[in-house]
Steps between C-alpha positions, in 0.01 A plus 500: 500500500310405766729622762502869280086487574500399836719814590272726263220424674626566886697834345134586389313403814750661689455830326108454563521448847736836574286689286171447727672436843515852591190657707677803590509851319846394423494258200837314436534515119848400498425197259395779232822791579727399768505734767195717423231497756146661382227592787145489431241729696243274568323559806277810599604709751182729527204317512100640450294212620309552842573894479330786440662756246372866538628745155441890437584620203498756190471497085323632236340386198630375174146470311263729375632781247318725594587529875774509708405327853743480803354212802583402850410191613523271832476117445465230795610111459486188642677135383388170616812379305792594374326486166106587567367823628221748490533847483285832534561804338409893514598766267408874466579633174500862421443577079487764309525608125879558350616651196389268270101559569589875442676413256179367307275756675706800345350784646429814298513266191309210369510247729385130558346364904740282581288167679665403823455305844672550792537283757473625822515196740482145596490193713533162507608149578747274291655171592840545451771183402860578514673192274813645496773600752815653366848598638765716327820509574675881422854343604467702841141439620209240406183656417160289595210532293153306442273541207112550544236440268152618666166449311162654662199718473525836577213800545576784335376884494562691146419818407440632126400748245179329380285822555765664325485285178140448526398830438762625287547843592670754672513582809543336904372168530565285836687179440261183518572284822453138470544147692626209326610159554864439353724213448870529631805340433856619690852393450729593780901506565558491900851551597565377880640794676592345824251248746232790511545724202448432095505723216211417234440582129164364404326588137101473525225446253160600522269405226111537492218583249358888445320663237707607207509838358259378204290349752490873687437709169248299372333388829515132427662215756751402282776430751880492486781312707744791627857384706624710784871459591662645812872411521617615871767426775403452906736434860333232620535338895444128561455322877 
């Protein structure tokens, strides 16, 4: 019996040992199916720390029912680690009413003033962590990507109809231009190109407090949280 134990035990601690001895990509899993091999991707082969990454790029806007908004922005970044980094951010967007707000507004007919904002632009700084770095393997070619989660403050320009809805009538009225101070949020894919080049799919959030359309009609303060979201893709260069 106690023979039986003894050779239990060094079976056992044998087993241990060739399942951690390996510090290649090649793991030797021969102990669990005989002559299978499986390779882990492990280490990074693009790396952002101590470089700057320089992006241009396009979307449009998936918020706001009332307008359809198309935006090109141009976003600068810089990692101490592989992990920490700040980021700055421009983006010009370019909104205008779509079918919907005609919808409502039915000309010729009996219509409602549809209550929108537009935003036009903004700026700002985030600091940016990138947790996770991912590689997929398509059988014929590994694709590199990192995750980025940026949180910052951002100032924004918006334009709206408050003139519009204030007065209630018919007619031209100029759109109200205002400056506000948003909070911003972005979640972005980059997929390593090659050493200089990366493809990037962020989505952004802008969120910040303006008057609501009560507040407008009845001339009070009573002030509403409104969400801006700009989902967009950008070629980006990194040295």
């Amino acid at each position: 019996m106690k023979f039986v134990l003894i050779i239990t035990l060094l079976i056992f601690n044998f087993q241990i040992k060739e399942s951690f001895a390996s510090t290649t990509d090649a793991y030797d899993f021969s102990w669990l199916d005989p002559g299978k091999k499986i390779f882990v991707l492990q280490n990074r082969r693009f790396r952002k720390n101590n470089k700057i990454h320089l992006s241009v790029g396009s979307g449009f806007t998936t918020s706001g029912a009332f307008v359809d908004s198309f935006n090109l922005s141009g976003r600068g970044s810089y990692y101490f680690t592989e992990e920490f980094g700040v980021e700055i951010l421009y983006s010009k967007n370019n909104g205008k009413e779509n079918s919907t707000a005609e919808s409502v507004r039915n000309p010729g007919g009996s219509g409602s003033i549809p209550f929108r904002r537009i935003v036009d632009e903004y700026y700002g700084a985030y600091l940016s962590w990138s947790p996770f770095y991912s590689k997929i393997n398509t059988f014929n070619q590994i694709i590199y990507l990192d995750i980025l989660f940026n949180l910052g403050v951002v100032s924004m320009q918006e334009s709206s109809n408050v003139q519009e809805i204030s007065i209630g009538g018919a007619g031209n009225f100029e759109d109200t231009v205002e400056s506000r101070t948003a909070l911003s949020w972005d979640v972005g894919w980059k997929v390593y190109l090659s050493d200089y080049m990366d493809l990037r799919l962020d989505i952004l959030a802008l969120h910040y407090q303006a008057n609501s359309a009560l507040g407008v009609v009845s001339d009070t303060d009573d002030q509403n949280w409104y969400s801006h979201y700009d989902l967009s893709l950008s070629l980006g260069v990194r040295f």
